[in-house]
Z-matrix of the N, CA and C atoms (Angstrom, degrees):
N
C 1 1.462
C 2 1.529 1 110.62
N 3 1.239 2 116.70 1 -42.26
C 4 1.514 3 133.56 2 160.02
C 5 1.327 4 125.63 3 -24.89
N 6 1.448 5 103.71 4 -80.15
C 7 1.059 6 118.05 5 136.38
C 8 1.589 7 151.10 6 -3.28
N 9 1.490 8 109.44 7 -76.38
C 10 1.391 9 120.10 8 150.01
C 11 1.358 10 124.41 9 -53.99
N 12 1.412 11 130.26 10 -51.13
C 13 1.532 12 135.95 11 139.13
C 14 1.072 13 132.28 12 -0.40
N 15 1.646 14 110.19 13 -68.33
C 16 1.590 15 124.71 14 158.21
C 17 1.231 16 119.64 15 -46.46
N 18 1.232 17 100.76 16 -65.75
C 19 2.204 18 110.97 17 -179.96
C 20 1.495 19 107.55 18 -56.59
N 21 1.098 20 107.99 19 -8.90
C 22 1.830 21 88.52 20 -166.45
C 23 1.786 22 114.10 21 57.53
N 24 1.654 23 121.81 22 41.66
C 25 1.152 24 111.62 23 149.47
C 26 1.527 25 107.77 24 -155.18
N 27 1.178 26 103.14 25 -148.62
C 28 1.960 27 115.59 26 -157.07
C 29 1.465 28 108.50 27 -106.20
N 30 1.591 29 111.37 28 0.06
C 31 1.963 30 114.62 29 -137.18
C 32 1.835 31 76.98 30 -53.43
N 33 1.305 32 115.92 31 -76.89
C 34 1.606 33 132.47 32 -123.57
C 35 2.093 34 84.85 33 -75.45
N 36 0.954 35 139.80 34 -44.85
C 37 1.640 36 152.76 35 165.33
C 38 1.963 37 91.34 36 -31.23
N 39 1.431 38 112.63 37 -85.27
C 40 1.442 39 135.55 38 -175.55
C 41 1.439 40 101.20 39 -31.63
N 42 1.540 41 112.11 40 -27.17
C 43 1.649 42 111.26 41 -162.19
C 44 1.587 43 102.07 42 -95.27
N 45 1.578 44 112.44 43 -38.68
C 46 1.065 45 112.53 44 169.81
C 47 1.810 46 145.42 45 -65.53
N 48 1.629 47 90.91 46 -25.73
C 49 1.450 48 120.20 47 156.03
C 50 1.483 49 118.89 48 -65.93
N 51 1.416 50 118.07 49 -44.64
C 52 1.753 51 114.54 50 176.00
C 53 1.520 52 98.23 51 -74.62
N 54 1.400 53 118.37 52 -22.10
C 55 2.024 54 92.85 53 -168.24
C 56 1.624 55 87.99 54 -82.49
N 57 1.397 56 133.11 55 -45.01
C 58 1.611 57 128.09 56 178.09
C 59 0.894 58 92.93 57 -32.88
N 60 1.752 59 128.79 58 -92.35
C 61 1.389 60 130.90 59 -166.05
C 62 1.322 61 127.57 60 -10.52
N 63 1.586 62 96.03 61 -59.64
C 64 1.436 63 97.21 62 -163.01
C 65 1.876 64 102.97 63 -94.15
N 66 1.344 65 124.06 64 -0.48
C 67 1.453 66 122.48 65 173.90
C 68 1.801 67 89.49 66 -74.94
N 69 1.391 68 111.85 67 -63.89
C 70 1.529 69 93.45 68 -167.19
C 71 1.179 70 140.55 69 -69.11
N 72 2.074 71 97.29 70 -4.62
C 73 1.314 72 118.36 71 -179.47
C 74 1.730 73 107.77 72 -45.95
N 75 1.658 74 109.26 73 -46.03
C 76 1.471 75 130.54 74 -144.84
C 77 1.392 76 84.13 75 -88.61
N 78 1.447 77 134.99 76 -17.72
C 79 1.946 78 117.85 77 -168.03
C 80 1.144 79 97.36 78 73.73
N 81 1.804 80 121.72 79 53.65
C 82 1.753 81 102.71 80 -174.33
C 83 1.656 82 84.72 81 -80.57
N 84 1.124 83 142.16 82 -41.20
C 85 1.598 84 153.58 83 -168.87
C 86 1.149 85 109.76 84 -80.48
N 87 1.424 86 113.49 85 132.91
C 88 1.571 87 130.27 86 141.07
C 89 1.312 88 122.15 87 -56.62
N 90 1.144 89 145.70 88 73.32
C 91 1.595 90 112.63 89 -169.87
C 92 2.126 91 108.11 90 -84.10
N 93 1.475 92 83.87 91 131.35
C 94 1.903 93 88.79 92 177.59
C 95 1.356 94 122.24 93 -117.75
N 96 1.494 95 90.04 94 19.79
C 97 1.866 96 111.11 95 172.61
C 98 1.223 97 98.20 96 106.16
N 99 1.720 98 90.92 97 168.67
C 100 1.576 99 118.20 98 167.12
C 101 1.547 100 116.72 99 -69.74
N 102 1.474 101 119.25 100 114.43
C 103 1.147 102 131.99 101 155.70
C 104 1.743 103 101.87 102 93.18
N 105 1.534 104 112.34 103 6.93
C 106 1.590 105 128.27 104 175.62
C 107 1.612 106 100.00 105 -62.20
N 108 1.589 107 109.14 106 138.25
C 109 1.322 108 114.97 107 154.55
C 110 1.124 109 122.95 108 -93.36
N 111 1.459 110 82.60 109 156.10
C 112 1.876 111 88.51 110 -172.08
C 113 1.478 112 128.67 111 -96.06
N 114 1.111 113 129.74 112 154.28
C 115 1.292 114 111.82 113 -154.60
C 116 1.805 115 116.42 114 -85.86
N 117 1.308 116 94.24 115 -175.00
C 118 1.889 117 90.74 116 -155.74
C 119 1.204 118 116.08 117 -80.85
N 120 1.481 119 113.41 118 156.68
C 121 1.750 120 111.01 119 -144.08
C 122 1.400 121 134.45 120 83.11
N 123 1.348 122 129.46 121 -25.78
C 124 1.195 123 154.16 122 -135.39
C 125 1.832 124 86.81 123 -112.10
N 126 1.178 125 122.68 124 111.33
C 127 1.773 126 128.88 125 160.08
C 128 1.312 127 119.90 126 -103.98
N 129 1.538 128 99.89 127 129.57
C 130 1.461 129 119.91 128 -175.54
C 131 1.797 130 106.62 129 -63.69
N 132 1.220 131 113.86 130 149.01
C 133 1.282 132 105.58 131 152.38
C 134 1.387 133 119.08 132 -164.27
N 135 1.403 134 136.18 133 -173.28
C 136 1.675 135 133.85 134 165.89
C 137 1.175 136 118.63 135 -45.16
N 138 1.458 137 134.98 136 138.90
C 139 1.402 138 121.18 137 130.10
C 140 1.694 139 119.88 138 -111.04
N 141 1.179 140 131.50 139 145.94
C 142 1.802 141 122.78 140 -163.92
C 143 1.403 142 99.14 141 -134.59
N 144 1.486 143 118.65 142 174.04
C 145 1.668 144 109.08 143 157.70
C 146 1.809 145 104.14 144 -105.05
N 147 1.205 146 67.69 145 174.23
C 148 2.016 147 99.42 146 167.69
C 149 0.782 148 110.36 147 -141.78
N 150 1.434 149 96.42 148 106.42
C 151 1.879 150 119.50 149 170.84
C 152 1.453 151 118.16 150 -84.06
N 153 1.645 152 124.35 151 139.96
C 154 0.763 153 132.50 152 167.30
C 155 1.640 154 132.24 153 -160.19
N 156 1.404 155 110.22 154 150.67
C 157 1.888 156 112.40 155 -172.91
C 158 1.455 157 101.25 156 -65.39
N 159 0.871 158 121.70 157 151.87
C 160 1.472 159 133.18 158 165.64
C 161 1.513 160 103.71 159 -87.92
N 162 1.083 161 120.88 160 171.11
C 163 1.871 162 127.65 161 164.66
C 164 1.651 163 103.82 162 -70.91
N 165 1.600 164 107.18 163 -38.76
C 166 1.721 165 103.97 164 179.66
C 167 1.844 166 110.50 165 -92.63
N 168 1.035 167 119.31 166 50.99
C 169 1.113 168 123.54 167 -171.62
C 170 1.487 169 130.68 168 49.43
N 171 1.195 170 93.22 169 -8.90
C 172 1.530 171 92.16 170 -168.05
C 173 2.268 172 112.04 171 -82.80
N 174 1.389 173 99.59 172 169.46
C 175 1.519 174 101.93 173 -144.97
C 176 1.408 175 79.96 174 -98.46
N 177 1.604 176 128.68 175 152.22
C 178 1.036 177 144.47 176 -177.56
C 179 1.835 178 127.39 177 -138.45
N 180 1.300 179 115.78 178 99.25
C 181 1.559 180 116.10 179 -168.77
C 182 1.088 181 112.76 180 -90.11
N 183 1.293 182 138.48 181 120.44
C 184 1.579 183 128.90 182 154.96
C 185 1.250 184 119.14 183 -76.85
N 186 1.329 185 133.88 184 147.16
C 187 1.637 186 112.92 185 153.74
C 188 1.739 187 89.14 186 -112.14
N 189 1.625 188 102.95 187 145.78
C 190 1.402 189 114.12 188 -147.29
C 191 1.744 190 75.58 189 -144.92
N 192 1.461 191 104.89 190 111.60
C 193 1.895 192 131.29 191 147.26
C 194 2.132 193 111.95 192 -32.65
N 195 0.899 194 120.76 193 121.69
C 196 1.562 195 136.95 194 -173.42
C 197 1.783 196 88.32 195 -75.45
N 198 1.353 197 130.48 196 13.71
C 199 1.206 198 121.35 197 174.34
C 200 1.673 199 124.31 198 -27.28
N 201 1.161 200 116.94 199 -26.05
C 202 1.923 201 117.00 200 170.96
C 203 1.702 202 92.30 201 -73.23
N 204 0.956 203 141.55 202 5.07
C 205 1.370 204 120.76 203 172.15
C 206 1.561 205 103.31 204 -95.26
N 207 0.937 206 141.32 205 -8.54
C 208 1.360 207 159.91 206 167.37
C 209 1.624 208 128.34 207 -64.26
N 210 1.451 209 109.07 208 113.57
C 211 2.005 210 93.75 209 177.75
C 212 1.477 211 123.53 210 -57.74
N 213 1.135 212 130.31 211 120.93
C 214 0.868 213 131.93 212 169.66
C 215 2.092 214 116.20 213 -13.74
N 216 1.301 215 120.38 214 143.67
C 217 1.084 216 113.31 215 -174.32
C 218 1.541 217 116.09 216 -97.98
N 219 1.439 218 134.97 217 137.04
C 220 1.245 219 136.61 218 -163.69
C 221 1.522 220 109.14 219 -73.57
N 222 1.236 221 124.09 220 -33.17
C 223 1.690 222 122.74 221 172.63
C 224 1.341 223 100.29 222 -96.23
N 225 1.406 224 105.50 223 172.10
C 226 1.316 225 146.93 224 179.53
C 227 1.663 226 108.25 225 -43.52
N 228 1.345 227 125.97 226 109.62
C 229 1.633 228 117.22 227 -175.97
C 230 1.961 229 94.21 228 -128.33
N 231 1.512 230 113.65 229 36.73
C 232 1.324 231 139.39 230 165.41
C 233 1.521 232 113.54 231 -57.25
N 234 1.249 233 113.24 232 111.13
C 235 1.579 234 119.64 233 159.54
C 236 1.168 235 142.54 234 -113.62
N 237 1.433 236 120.67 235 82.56
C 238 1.749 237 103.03 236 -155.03
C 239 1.617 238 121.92 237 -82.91
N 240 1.319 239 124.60 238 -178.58
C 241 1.149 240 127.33 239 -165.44
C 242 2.024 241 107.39 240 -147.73
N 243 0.985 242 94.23 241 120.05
C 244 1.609 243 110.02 242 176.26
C 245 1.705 244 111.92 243 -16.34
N 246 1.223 245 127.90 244 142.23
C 247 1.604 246 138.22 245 -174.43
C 248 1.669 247 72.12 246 -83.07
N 249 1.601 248 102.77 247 149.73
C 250 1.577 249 128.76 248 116.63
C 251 1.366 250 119.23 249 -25.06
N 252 1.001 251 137.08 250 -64.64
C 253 1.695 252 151.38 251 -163.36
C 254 1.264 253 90.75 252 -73.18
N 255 1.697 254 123.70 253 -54.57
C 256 1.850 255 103.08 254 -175.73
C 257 1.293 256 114.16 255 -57.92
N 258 1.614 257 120.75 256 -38.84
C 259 1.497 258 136.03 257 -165.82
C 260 1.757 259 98.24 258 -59.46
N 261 1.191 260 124.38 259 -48.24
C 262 1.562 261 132.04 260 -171.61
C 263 1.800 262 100.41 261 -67.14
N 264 1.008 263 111.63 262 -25.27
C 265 1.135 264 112.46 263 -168.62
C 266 1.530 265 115.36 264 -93.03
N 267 1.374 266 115.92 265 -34.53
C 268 1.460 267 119.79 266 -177.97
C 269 1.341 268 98.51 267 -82.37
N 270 1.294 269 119.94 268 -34.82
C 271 1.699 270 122.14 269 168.21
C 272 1.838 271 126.04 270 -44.79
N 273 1.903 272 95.15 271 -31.60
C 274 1.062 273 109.61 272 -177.44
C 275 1.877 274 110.97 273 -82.28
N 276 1.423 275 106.89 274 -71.33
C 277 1.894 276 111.22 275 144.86
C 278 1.105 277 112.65 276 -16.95
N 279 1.176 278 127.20 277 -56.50
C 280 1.938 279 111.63 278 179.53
C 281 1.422 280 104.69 279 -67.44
N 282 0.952 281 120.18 280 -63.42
C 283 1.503 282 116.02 281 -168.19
C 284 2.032 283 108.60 282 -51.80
N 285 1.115 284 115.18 283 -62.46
C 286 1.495 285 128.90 284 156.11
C 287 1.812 286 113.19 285 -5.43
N 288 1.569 287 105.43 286 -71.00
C 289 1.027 288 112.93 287 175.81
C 290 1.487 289 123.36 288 -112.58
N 291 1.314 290 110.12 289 14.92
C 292 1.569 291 102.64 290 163.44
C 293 1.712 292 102.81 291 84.70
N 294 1.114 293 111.00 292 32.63
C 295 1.651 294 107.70 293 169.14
C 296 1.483 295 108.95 294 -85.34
N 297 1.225 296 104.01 295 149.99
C 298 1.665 297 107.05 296 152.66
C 299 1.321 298 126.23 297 -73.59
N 300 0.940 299 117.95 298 150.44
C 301 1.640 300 123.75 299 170.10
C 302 1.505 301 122.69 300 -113.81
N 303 1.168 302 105.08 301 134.51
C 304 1.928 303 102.71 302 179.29
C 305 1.456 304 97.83 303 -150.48
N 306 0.995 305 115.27 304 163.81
C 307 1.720 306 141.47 305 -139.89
C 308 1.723 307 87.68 306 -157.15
N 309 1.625 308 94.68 307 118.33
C 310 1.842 309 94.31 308 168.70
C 311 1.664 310 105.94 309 -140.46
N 312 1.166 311 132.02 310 148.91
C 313 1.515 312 111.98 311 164.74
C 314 1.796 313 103.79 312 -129.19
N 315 1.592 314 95.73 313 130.27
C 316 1.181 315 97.90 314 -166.57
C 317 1.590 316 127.76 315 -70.41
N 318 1.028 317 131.01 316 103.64
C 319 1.421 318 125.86 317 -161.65
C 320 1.829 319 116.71 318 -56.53
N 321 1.373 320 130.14 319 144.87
C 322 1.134 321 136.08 320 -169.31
C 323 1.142 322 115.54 321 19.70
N 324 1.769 323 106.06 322 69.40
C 325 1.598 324 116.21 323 -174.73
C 326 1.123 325 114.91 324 -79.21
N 327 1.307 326 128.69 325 -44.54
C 328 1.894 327 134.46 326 165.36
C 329 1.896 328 100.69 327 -19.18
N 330 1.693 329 92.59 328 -65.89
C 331 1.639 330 88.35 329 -165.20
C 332 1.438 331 121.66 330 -64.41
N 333 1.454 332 125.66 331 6.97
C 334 1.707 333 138.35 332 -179.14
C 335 1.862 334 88.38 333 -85.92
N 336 0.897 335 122.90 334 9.17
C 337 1.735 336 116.78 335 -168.65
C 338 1.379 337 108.20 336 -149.11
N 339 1.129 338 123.52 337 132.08
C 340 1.761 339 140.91 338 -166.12
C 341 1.495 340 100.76 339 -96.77
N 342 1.245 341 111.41 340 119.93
C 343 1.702 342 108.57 341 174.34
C 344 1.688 343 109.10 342 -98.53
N 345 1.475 344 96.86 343 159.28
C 346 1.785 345 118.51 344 -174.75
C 347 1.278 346 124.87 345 -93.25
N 348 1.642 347 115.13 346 3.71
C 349 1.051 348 136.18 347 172.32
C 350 1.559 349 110.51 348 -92.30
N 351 1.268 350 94.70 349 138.30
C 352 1.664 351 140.72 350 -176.70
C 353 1.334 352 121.01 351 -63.89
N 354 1.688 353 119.78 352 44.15
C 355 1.475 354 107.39 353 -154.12
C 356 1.529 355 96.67 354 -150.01
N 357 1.396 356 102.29 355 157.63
C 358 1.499 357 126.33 356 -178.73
C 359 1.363 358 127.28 357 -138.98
N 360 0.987 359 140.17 358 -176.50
C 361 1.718 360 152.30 359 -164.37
C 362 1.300 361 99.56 360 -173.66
N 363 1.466 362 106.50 361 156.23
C 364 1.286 363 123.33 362 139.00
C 365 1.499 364 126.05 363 -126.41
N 366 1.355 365 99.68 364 146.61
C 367 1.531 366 114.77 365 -169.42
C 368 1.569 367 124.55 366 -34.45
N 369 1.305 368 145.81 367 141.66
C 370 0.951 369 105.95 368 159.56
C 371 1.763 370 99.51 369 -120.59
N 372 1.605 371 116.43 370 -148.37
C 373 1.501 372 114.33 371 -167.24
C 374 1.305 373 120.49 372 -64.47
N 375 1.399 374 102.70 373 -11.81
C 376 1.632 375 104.26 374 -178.95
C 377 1.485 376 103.14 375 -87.83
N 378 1.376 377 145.10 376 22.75
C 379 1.486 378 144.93 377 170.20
C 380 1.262 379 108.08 378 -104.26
N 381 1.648 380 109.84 379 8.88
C 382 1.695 381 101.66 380 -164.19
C 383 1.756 382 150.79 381 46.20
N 384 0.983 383 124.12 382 -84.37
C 385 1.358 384 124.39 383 152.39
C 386 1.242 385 120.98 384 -78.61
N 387 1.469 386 109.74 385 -15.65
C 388 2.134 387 100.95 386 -176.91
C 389 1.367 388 93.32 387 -113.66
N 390 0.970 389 116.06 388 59.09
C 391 1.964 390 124.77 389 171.46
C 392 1.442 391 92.81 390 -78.72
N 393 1.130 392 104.75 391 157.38
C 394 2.068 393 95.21 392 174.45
C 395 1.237 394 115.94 393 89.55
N 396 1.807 395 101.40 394 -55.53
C 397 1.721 396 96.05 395 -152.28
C 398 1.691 397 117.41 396 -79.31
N 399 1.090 398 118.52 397 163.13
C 400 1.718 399 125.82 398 -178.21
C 401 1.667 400 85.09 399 -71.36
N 402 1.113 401 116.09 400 145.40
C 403 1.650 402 133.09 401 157.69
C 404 1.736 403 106.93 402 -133.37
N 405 1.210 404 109.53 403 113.63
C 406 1.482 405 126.52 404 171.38
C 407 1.447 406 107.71 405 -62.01
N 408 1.053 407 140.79 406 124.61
C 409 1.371 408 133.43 407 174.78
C 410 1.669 409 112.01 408 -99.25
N 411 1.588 410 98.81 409 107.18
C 412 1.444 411 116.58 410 -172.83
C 413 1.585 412 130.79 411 -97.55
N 414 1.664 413 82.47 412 -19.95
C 415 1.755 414 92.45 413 172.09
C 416 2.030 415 118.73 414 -111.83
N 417 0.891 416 102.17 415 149.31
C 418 2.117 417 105.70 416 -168.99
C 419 1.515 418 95.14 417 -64.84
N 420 1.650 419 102.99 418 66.07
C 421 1.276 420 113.12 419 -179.05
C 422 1.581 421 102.54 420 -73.02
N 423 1.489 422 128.15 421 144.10
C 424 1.432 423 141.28 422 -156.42
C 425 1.674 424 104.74 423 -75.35
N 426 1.403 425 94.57 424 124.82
C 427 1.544 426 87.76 425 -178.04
C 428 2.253 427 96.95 426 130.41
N 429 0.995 428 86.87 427 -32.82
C 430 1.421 429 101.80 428 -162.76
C 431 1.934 430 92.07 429 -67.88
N 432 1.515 431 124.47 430 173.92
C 433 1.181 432 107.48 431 -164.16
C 434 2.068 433 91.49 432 -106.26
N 435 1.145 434 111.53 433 -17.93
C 436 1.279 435 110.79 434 -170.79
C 437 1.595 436 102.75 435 -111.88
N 438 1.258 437 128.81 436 34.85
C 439 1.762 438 118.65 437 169.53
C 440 1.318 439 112.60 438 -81.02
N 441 1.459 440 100.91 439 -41.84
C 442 1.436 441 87.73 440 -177.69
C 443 1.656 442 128.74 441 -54.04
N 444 1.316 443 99.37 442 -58.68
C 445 1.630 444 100.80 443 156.22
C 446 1.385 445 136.83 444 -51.69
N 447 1.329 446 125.08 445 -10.41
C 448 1.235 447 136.15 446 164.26
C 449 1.640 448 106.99 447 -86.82
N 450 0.937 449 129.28 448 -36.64
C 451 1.629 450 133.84 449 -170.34
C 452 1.465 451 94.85 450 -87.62
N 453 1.398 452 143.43 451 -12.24
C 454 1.277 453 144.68 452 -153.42
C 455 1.786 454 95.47 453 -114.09
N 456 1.231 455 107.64 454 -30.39
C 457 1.740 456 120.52 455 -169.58
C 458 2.122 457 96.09 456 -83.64
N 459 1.983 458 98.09 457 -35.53
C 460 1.273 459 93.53 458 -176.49
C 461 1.516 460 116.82 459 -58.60
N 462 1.464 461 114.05 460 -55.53
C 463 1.594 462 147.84 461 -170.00
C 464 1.730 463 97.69 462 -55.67
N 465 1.511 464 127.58 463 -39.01
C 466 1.097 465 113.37 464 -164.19
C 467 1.498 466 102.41 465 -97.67
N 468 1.456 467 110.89 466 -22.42
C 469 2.000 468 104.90 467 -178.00
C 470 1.442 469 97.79 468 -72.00
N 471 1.597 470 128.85 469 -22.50
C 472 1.064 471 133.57 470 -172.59
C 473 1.706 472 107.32 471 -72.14
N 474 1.231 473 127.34 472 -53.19
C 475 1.214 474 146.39 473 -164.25
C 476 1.741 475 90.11 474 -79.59
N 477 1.402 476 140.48 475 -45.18
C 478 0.823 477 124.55 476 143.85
C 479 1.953 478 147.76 477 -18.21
N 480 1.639 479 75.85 478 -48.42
C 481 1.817 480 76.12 479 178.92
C 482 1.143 481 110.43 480 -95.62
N 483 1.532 482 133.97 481 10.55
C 484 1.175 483 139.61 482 171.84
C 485 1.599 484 103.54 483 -105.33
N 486 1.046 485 119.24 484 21.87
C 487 1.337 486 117.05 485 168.25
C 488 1.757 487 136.18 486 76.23
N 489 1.186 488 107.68 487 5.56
C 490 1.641 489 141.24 488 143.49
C 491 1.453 490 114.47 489 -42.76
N 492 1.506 491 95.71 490 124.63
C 493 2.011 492 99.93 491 162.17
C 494 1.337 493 94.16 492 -104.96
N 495 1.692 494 114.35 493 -172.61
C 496 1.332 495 91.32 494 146.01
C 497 1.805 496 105.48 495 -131.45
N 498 1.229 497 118.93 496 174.02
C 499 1.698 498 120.18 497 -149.11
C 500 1.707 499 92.87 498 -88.02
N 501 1.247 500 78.49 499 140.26
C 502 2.156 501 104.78 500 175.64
C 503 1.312 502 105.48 501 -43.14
N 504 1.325 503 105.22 502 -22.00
C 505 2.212 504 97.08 503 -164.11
C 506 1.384 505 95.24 504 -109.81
N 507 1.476 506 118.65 505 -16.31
C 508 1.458 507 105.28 506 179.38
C 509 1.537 508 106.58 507 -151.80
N 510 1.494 509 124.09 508 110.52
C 511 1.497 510 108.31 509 175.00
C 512 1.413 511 139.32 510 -90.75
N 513 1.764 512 99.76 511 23.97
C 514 1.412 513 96.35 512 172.09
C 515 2.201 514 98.55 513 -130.50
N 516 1.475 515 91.18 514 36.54
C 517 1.258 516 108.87 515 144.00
C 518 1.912 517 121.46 516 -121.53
N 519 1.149 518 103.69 517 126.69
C 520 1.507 519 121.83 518 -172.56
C 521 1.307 520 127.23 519 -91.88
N 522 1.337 521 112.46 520 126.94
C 523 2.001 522 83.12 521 -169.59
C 524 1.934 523 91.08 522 -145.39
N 525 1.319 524 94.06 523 168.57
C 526 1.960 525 95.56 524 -168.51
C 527 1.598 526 82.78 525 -161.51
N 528 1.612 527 101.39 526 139.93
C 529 1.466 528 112.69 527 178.78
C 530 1.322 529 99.46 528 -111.52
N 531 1.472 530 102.34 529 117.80
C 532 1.667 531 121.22 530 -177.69
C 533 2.163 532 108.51 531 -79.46
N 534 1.182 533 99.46 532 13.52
C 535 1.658 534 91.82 533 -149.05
C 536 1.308 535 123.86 534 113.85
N 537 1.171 536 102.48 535 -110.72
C 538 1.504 537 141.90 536 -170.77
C 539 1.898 538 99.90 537 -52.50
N 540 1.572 539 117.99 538 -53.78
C 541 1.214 540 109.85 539 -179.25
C 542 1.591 541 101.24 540 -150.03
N 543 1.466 542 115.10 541 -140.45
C 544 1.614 543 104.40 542 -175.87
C 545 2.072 544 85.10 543 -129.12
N 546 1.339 545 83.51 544 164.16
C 547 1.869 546 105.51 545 -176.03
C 548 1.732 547 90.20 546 -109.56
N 549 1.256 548 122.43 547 120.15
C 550 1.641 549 121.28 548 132.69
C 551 1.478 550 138.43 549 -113.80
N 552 1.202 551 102.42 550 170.10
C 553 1.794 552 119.88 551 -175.85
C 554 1.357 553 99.20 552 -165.47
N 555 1.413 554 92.35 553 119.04
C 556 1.306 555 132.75 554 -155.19
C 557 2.461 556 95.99 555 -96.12
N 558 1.098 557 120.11 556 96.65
C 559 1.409 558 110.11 557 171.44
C 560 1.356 559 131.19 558 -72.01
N 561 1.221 560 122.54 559 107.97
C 562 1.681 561 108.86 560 159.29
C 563 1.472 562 112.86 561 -129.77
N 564 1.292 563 100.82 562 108.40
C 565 1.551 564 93.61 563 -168.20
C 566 1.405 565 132.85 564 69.47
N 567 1.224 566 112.17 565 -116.72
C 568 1.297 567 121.00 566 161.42
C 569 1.299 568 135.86 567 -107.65
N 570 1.944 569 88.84 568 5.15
C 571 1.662 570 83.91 569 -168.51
C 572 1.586 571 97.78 570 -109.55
N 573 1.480 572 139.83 571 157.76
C 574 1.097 573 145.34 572 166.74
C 575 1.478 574 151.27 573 -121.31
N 576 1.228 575 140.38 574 130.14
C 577 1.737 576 134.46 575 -158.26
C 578 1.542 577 81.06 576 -103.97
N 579 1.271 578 106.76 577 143.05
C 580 1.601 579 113.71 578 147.59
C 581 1.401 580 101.36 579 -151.25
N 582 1.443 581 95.20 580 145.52
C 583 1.464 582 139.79 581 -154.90
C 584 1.338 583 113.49 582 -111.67
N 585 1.552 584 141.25 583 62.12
C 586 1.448 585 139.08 584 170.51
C 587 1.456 586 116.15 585 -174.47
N 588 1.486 587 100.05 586 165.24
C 589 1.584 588 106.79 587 178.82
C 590 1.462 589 125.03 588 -9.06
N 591 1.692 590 121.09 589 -70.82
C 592 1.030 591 110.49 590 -174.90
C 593 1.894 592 92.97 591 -135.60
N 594 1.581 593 108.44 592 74.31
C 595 1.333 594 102.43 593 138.80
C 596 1.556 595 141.89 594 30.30
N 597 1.351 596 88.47 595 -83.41
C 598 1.635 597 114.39 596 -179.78
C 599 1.513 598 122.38 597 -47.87
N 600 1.725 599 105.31 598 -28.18
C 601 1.472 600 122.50 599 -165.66
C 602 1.603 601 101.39 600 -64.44
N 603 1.428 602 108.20 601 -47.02
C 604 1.829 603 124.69 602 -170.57
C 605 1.376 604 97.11 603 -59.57
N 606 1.694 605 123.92 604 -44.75
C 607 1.856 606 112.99 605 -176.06
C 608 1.091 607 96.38 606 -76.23
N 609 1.394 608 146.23 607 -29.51
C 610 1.596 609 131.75 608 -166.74
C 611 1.350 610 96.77 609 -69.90
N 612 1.679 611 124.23 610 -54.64
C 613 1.476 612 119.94 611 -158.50
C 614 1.618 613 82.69 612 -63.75
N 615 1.271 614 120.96 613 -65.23
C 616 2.019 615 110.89 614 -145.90
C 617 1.823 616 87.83 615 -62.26
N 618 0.948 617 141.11 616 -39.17
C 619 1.238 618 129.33 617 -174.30
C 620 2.021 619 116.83 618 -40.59
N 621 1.535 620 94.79 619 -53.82
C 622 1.112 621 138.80 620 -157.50
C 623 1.693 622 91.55 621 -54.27
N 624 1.629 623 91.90 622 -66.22
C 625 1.446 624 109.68 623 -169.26
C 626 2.010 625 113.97 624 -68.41
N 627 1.064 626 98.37 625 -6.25
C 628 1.408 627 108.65 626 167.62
C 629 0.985 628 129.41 627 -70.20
N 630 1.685 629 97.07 628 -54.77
C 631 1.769 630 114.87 629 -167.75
C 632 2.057 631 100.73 630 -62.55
N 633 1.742 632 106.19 631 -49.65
C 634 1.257 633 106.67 632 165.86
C 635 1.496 634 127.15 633 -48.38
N 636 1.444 635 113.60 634 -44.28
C 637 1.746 636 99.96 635 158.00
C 638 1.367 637 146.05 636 -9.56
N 639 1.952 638 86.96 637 -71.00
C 640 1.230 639 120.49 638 172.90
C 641 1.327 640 117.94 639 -73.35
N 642 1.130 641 117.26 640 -13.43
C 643 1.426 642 115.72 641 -175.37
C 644 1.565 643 100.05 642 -97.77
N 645 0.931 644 138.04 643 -18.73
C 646 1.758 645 142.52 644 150.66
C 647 1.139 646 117.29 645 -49.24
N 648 1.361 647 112.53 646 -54.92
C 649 1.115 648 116.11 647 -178.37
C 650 1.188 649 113.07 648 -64.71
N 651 1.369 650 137.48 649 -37.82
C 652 1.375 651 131.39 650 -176.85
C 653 1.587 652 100.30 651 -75.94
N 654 0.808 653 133.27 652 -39.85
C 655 1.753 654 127.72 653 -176.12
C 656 1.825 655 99.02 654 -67.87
């Protein structure tokens, strides 16, 4: 705010308003009122931002889960990410057979995935009207110690119903035999290679299957 003050503008404010937006866009929160307790089992903890420059100047807010306040979790909160060696290789297969290639990274992918953890916040002045209130945290909002693995379980049941295995030598390479040749999508995280005819089909379905998410969630 300081900051903005000095400059005479809105940049670092504007940044903090689009990450709100789009956190409450997704229903990452329960809200159960102002000054409501939360129910039993359920541990309070931080949420903060992380600010940062972009390469195009532009100002960038996270709001980031106090997840180190948290016991460590007894299963597996493992997320893997595609070899180098698969990436050289599907690069090679495309070219081979004439695939297209496209490169997408999915924006606020954590919040496409509901976490199993037991945890809450309350608002503070930067939520505007829900200052005060308890917010249950319902989605593998970032920060949390198990999103990644929850957003990784989302992406692959998803890639699943679109007709994807994933390959014996690497399982966060994906592959589906169209016929004629093979389809890939390459996983790291959130970001993705896909490897076939028309590309475009894999962002329409994950697009697709998003918007329906959200549309659950609001009903």
């Amino acid at each position: 705010m300081k900051l903005d003050k000095d400059n005479g503008d809105t940049y670092w404010q504007d940044a903090i308003k689009l990450e709100l937006s789009q956190i409450l866009g997704y229903d990452t929160f329960k809200d159960i009122g102002i000054g409501a307790k939360a129910p039993t089992g359920f541990q309070r903890i931080n949420v903060h931002f992380v600010f940062d420059v972009k390469a195009t100047l532009q100002r960038k807010a996270r709001l980031v889960a106090g997840g180190h306040m948290t016991d460590p979790p007894k299963d597996s909160v493992y997320s893997g990410v595609v070899s180098l060696r698969s990436l050289r290789l599907i690069c090679f297969l495309a070219e081979l057979n004439e695939l297209e290639i496209m490169s997408a990274d999915i924006g606020n992918a954590y919040l496409e995935a509901y976490t199993k953890e037991k945890v809450y916040c309350v608002a503070g002045p930067e939520f505007g009207d829900l200052a005060g209130h308890t917010l249950i945290i319902i989605k593998a909002l970032y920060g949390l110690r198990t999103s990644g693995a929850r957003f990784h379980e989302r992406l692959v049941d998803t890639l699943r119903d679109l007709g994807f295995k994933p390959s014996y030598a690497d399982p966060d390479l994906w592959m589906r035999d169209n016929g004629s040749t093979w389809d890939y999508v390459c996983v790291y995280v959130d970001d993705l290679l896909v490897a076939m005819k028309d590309p475009m089909w894999v962002d329409e379905q994950i697009t697709g299957r998003s918007l329906e998410l959200q549309a659950q969630g609001h009903l």
